[in-house]
Structure formats: structure tokens, C-alpha cells
C-alpha positions in Angstrom: 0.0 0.0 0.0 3.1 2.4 0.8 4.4 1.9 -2.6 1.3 2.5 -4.2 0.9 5.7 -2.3 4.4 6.6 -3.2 4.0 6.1 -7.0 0.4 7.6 -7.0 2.0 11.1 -5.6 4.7 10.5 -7.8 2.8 10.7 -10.7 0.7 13.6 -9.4 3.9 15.3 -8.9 5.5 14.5 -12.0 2.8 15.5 -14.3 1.5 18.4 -12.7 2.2 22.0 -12.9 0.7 25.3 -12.7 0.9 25.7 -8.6 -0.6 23.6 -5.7 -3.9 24.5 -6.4 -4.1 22.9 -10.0 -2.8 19.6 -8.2 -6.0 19.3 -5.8 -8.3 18.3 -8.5 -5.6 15.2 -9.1 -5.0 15.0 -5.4 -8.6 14.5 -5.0 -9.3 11.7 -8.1 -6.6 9.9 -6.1 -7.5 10.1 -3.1 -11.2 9.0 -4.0 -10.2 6.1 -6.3 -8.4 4.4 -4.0 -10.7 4.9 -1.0 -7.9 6.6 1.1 -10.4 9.0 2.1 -14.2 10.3 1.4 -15.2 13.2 -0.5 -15.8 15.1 3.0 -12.6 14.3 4.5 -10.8 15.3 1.4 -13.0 18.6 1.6 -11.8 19.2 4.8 -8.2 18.0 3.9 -8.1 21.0 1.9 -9.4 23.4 4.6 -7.0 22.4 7.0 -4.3 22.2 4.0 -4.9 25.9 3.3 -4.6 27.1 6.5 -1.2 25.4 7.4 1.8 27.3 6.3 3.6 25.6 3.3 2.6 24.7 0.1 -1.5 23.6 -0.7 -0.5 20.6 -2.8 2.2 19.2 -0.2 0.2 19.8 2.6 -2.6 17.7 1.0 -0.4 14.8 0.1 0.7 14.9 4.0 -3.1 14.6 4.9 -4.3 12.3 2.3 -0.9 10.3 3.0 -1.5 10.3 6.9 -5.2 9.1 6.3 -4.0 6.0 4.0 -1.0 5.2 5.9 -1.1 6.7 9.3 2.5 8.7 9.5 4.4 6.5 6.8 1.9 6.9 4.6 2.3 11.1 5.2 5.8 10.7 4.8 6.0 8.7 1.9 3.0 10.6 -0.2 5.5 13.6 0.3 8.6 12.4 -0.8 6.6 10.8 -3.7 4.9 14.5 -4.3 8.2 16.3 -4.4 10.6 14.3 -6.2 9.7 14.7 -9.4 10.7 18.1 -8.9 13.8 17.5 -7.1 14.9 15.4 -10.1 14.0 17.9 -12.7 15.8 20.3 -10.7 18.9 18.4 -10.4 19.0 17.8 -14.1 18.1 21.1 -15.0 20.6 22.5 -13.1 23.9 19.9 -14.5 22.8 20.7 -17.9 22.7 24.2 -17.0 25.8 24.5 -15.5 27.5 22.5 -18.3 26.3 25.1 -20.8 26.7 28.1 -18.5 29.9 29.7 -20.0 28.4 29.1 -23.3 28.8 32.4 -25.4 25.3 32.3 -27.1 23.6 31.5 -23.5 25.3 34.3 -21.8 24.0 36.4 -24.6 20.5 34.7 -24.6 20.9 35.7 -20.4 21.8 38.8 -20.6 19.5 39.2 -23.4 16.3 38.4 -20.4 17.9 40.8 -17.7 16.1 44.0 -18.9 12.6 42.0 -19.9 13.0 40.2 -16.2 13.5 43.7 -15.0 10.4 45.3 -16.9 8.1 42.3 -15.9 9.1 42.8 -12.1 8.6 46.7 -12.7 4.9 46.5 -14.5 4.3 43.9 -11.5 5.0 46.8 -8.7 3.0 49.5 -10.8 0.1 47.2 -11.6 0.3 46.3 -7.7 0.8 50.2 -6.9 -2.4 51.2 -9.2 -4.9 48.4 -7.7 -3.9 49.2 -4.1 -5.2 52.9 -4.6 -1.5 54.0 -3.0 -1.7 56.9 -6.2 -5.2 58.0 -5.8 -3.9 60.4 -2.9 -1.2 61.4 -1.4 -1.4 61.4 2.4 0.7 61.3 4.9 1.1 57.7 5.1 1.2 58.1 1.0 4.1 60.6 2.4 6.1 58.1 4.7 5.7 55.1 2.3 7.3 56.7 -0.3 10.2 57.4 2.4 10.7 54.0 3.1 11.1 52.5 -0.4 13.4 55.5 -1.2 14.9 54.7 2.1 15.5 50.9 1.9 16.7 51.1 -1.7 19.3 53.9 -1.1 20.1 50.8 1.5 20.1 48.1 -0.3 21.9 49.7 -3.2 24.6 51.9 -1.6 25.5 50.0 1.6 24.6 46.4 0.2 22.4 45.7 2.9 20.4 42.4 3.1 16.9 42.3 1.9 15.5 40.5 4.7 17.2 42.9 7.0 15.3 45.2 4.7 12.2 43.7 4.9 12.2 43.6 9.0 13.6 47.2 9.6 10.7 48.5 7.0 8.3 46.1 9.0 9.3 47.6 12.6 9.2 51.0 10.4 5.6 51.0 9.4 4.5 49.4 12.5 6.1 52.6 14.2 4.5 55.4 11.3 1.6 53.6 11.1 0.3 51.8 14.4 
């Protein structure tokens, strides 16, 4: 039963994609065709799955695991769940860094810096548009505007570490804005 667990996530794992969420449906099929758990525990798999920290798709694999197999059974339907990825991974990466000094994909990566850049750019001003932060300027408007001047001059000038960053700006806003 352990192995068929482990190959059943294994396949979910291998042949998904598209984030945790597009996995359930799969997750689900499985879990229902083997009889590892009803339609309502599987329901509230996913409640519980979503509310844990950590991935949707893993944490369903743990609970769907745990219900056919007690804690082996959690263990193994995650190992199954994630190695596919590990293994594409792995060989990505040695093909990758066979090729890496390659002149035509140094030029092909150099060639995605300013579109990577642009894409992460339209990201923050989409993000900046829907969140109403231009609609008016306020002091909070006022003081938000400091910070990311603040944090970049930061990051940029004194090489500081983004998560340093990220918990200074935190204890920042709590400060301005609490």
C-alpha cells in the first residue's frame, strides 16, 4: 500500500504543474479512487491544507498520505509528491551548468535581464495602481514613499540584506503607522 501511495504522488507530482492548487483536482481523483479517504474528509483536507503554512499541494499529500497510511503513509506521499521536482531540478541545473559559459547562452541571459526587469517593474505598478496608493497622497502616502526611497538607497549603496530590509521596513511601518 506504501508503494502504491508513493507512486500515485509520484505521478501527481510529475505530471503536474501550474501551482498547488491545479494539483487538488488530481490530489482529489486519487484520493477518492483508492478509497484513502471520502469526498468530505478530502473537503476538509483541503481546509485544513490551506490554512497550514507551506505549500496547498504538499500539505494535501501529507493529509491524504496520513489518512491511508497513518505517518508513513504522510511521509511517503510527500517524498513521492516532491521528487519529481527534485529530479528535474537536479537535471536542469547539471545541464545548466555545463552550458553556462556558453557564449550564445550568456547572450540569450543577458539578453532576459532588462525583460526580467520590466516584468518585475509592471508587477510593482500594476500592484501600486490596484492598491489605490496613487489615488492620494497622504501622509502615510508621504512616509511610504520614504521607506522605499529609504530601503533602496540601503540596499543599493550599503549592500544591505533584503531580509534585513524587509524587517527594519516592518518595525518601520509598524512605528508610522500603528
Amino acid at each position: 500500500m506504501l508503494l502504491e501511495l508513493f507512486w500515485t504522488f509520484f505521478k501527481i507530482g510529475f505530471m503536474s504543474f501550474g501551482g498547488g492548487y491545479a494539483m487538488l483536482p488530481v490530489i482529489e481523483h486519487a484520493a477518492l479512487k483508492e478509497g484513502w479517504m471520502t469526498a468530505e474528509q478530502f473537503t476538509e483536507a483541503i481546509a485544513v491544507s490551506g490554512m497550514a503554512p507551506g505549500p496547498v499541494a504538499m500539505n494535501s499529500a501529507v493529509y491524504v498520505g496520513y489518512a491511508a497510511g497513518g505517518w508513513m503513509g504522510s511521509l511517503i506521499a510527500s517524498i513521492g509528491i516532491v521528487l519529481p521536482s527534485a529530479i528535474i531540478m537536479f537535471l536542469v541545473a547539471t545541464v545548466f551548468y555545463r552550458v553556462y559559459d556558453n557564449q550564445w547562452v550568456q547572450a540569450a541571459l543577458n539578453g532576459m535581464k532588462p525583460a526580467v526587469i520590466a516584468l518585475i517593474a509592471y508587477a510593482a505598478y500594476t500592484m501600486t495602481i490596484h492598491s489605490g496608493f496613487i489615488a492620494g497622497f497622504s501622509v502615510s502616502t508621504f512616509a511610504s514613499i520614504a521607506i522605499f526611497i529609504a530601503a533602496l538607497i540601503a540596499m543599493i549603496r550599503f549592500r544591505v540584506h533584503p531580509l534585513a530590509m524587509i524587517i527594519v521596513s516592518g518595525i518601520v511601518g509598524i512605528v508610522i503607522y500603528a
